[in-house]
N, C-alpha and C positions, 0 to 999 in steps of 0.2 A: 570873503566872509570869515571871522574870526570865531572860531569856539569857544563856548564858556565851559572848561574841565572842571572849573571849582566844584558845582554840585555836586557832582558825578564821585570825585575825588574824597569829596565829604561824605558822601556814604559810603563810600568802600571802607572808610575811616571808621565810621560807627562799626559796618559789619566784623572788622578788623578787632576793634575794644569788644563788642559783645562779643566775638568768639574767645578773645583771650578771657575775658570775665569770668565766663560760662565750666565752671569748675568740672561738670559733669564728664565732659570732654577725656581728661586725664587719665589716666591709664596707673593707677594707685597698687603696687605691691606693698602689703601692709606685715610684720613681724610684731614678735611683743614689745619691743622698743624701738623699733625706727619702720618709718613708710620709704618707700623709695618711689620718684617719678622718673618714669621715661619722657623722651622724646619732649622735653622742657626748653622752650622761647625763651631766651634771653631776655626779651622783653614782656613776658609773662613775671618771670621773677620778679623782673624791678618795678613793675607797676602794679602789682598784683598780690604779694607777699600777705598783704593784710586782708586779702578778700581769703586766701589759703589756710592761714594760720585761723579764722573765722570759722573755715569749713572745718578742718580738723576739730575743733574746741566743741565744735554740734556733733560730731559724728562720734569720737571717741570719747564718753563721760570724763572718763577716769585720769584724761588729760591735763595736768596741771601746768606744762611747761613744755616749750618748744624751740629746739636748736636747728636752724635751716644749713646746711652744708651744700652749694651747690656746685656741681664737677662741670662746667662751662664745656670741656674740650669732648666728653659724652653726651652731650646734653641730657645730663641725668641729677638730681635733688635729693640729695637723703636729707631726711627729717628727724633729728633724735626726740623722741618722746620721754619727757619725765613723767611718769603714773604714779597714784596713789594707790597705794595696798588699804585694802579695806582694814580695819580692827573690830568694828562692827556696825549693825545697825541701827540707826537713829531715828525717830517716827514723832511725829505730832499728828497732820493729817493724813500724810502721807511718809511711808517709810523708804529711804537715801541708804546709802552707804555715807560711813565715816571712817576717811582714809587715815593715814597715817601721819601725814602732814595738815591733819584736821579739816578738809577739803571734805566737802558731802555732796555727794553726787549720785545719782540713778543710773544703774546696767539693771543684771539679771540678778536680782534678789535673792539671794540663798539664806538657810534661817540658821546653816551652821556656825553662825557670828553671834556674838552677844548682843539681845539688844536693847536701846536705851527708849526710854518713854519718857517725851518732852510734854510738859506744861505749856511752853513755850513757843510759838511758828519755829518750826526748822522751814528753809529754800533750800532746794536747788540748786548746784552751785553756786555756796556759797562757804563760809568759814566758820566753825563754830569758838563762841568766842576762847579767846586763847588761856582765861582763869579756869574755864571748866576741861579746856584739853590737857592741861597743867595736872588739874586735878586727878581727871578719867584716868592716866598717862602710870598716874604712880599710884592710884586701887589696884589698877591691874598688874602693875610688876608685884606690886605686894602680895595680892590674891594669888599670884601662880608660883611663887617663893615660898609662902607658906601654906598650900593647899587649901585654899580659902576658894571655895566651888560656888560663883556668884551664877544667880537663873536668869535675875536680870536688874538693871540703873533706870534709876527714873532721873528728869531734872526739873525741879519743884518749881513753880511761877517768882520765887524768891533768890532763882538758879540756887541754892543749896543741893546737896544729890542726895539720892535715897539709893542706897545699894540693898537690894534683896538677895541673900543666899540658897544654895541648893536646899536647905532644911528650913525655909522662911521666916528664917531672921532678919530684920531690918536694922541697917547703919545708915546713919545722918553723917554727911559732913557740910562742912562750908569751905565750898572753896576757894574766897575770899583771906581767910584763916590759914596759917601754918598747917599742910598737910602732913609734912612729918611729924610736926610733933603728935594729929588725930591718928595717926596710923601707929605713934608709940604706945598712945593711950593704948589703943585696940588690943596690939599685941598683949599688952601686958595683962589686959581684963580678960583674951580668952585661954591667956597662959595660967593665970590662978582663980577665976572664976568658974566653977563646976555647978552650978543650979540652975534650974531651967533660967530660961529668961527671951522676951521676945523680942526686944530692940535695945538698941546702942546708940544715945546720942553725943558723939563726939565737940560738935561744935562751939561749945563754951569753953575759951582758956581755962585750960590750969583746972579743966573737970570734967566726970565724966556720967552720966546719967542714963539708968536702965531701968526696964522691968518686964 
């Protein structure tokens, strides 16, 4: 009588992919920029890489980018982590972190960041568009250059931005528009303008409108 191993062989098969699948298993040292795994299958790596770099992208928000290093002769995996540094916070329904590399993403919420109030759905990991991180990018070096103490950014359904200052003054810009040259305006209006006044609208070439 001849035996059939096939089944048998198939399932040990399946149990074999589900255990290398099954991420939980791993044994995860984690630092601020790189995870390290132990005790790493060779054939875990090469068939599996994308179910790991999935798991990491859910676990660690702030994860934007992933380099796999794996040391074959330890069977051990360093992982270099590229992270985004927050700048501040960004809110529609719900309030993200927006990184540095304009990446918005959800950790643990601190209110020590500036924050911006959208008109507009902000997601999730995801990117905010790259004219308004243009824009955000260079209020802010301006503001901390010249002591210009903003409370907080709005972004208007028209994406134009509304910068509010510590003393609630409002600035318009577009940031579609030349920001350097709305940021030349500006300086120059609060360098020889001395009268109350409540808002700044920058956004019209070649002019500059308040009251």
């Amino acid at each position: 009588m001849e035996l059939n191993y096939t089944p048998f062989l198939f399932f040990l098969l399946l149990i074999f992919i589900f255990y290398l699948g099954n991420l939980n298993f791993l044994k995860i040292n984690s630092s601020d920029n790189r995870l390290n795994i132990k005790n790493l299958s060779i054939l875990y790596y090469i068939f599996f890489r994308k179910n790991l770099a999935q798991k990491i992208f859910e676990t660690y928000d702030s994860v934007i980018k992933i380099k796999f290093k794996p040391n074959f002769l330890n069977f051990s995996l360093n992982i270099d982590l590229e992270k985004e540094d927050p700048v501040a916070i960004i809110c529609s329904t719900d309030c993200f972190y927006l990184g540095s590399h304009s990446y918005i993403y959800k950790d643990s919420i601190e209110n020590k960041y500036l924050p911006i109030f959208s008109q507009l759905e902000i997601l999730k990991n995801s990117y905010l568009d790259p004219t308004l991180t243009n824009a955000f990018s260079k209020i802010f070096e301006y503001s901390n250059l010249n002591s210009l103490i903003l409370r907080q950014a709005e972004i208007l359904s028209n994406k134009d931005i509304k910068i509010i200052t510590s003393d609630n003054k409002e600035i318009l810009f577009d940031p579609n528009k030349n920001i350097d040259e709305q940021l030349k305006k500006l300086g120059y209006f609060l360098t020889n303008y001395k009268n109350p006044y409540n808002r700044i609208d920058l956004r019209i070439p070649g002019k500059l409108y308040f009251k």
